[in-house]
N, C-alpha and C positions, 0 to 999 in steps of 0.2 A: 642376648639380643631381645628388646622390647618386642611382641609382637601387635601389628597394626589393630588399631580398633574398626571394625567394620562397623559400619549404619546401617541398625536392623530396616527391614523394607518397608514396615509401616512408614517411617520417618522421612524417605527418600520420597515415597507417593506426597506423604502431606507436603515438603517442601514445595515438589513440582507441581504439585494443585493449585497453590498461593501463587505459584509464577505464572501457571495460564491461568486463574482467576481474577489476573491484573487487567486492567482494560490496554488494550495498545493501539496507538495511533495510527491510524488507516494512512497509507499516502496514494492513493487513491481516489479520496473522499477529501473535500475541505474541511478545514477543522469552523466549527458552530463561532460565531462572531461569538467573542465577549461581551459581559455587559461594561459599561461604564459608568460611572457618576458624572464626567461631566456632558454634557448634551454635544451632537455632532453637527459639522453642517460642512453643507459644500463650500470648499474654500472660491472656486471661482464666482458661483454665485455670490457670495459674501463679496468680493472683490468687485464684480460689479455692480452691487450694489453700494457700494463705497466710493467707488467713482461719479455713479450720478449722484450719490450726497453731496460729494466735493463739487462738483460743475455746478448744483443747485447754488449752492455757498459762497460760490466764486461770481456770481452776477446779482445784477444792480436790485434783480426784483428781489431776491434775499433781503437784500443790505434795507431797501424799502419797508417790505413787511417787518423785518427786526426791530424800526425806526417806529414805523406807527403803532407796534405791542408796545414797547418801552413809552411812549407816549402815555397811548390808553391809560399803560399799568400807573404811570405819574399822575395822570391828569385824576383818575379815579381814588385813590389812595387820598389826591390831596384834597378833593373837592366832595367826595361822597359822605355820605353820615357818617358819624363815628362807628357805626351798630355794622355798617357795610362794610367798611376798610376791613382788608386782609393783609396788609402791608402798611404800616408807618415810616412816618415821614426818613429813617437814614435807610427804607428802605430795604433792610438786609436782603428781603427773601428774592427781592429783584437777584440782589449781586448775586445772591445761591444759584438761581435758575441760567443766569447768564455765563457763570463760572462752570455751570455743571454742561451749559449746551458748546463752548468753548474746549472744556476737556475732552467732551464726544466729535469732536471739529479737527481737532488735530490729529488728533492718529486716523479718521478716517481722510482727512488728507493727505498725509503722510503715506497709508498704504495704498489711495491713487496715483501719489509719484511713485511711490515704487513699482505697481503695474508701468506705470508709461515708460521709467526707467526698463523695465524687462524687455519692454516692445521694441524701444529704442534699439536696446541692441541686438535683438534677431534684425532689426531692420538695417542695422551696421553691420553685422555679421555678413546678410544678405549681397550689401551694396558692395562691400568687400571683395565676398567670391565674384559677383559680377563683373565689378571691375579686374579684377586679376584674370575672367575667362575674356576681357574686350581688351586686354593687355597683350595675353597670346594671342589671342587673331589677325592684331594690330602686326605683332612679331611674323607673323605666321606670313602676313599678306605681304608685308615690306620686302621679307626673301623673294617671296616670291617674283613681286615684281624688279626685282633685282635681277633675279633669275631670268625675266622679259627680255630686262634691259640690255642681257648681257647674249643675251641670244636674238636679238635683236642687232645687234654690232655687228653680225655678219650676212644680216640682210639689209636688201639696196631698199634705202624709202626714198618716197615722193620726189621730195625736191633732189636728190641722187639722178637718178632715172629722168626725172625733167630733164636737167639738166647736160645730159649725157646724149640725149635725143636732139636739144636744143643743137651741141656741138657738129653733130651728125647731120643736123640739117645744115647749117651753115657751111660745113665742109662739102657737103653736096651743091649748094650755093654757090660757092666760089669754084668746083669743078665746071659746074657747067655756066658759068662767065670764065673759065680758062685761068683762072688763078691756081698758083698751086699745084700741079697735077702730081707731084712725086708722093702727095701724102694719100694716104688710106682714106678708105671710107669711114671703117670704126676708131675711134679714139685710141683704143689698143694697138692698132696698123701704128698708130703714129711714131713717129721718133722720138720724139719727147716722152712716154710714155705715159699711162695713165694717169689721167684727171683723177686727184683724190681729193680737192680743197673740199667736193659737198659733203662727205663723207661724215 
């Protein structure tokens, strides 16, 4: 039988030196932001600032201003001294500028619809549960008055009790002109039994 080799103790200490000489993460403490390369920014700031580019963009006074630079830059270009032109006549560096303001035009309109898209549908979300809780109310109130109506059918209304008194006077009426006398005062006395037509 081989016997074990044991770790003299120097080597034991150095191991466990190196193990608490490692730095360990505190979770208690936040860990220190990294750096980055690329630059950070508030996405909702950015967003609305993307939406009043696109609202700017989307009205007449844009379309105007756009209309009398593009002019200017023609009118100058064709009419200025040669020595002053920064643009000839096919014009390229127009189309550069107006291709390069067009490509900065669409994605921030694009990620204005998609804000109002988001809004949208908290605002669906919203109208939703609302409706679903003025759906149960609606359920809630309809038993209810159901519930009225049905407890109501064994109470006398208005024209009931009108009517029943009306009978009552009239019988009293024809008693005392001598008509009648065999019948009752109340409806119920009567032979005929109870008046239910009001009912």
């Amino acid at each position: 039988m081989v016997p074990e080799r044991e770790t003299p103790p120097r080597e034991r200490a150095a191991s466990g030196a190196t193990a608490a000489s490692r730095t360990r993460a505190r979770l208690d403490q936040p860990r220190p932001p990294r750096r980055r390369l690329l630059p950070e920014w508030d996405p909702e700031s950015f967003g609305r600032l993307s939406e009043r580019v696109a609202r700017f963009l989307g009205t007449g006074r844009f379309i105007v201003w756009m209309t009398v630079v593009i002019i200017l830059w023609v009118v100058w270009n064709v009419s200025a001294p040669s020595g002053l032109r920064f643009d000839q006549y096919p014009f390229i560096f127009l189309t550069l500028m107006l291709s390069l303001q067009a490509s900065y035009a669409a994605p921030l309109i694009l990620l204005a619809q998609n804000r109002q898209d988001d809004r949208d549908r908290v605002n669906l979300e919203q109208d939703r549960k609302q409706n679903e809780r003025s759906i149960a109310d609606t359920e809630y109130l309809t038993r209810e008055i159901a519930a009225l109506r049905i407890g109501l059918g064994e109470v006398a209304t208005r024209d009931w009790i009108r009517s029943e008194l009306q009978d009552v006077l009239r019988d009293l009426e024809e008693r005392q002109n001598g008509h009648h006398p065999d019948r009752g005062v109340f409806p119920a006395d009567r032979s005929r039994g109870r008046d239910v037509r009001d009912r």
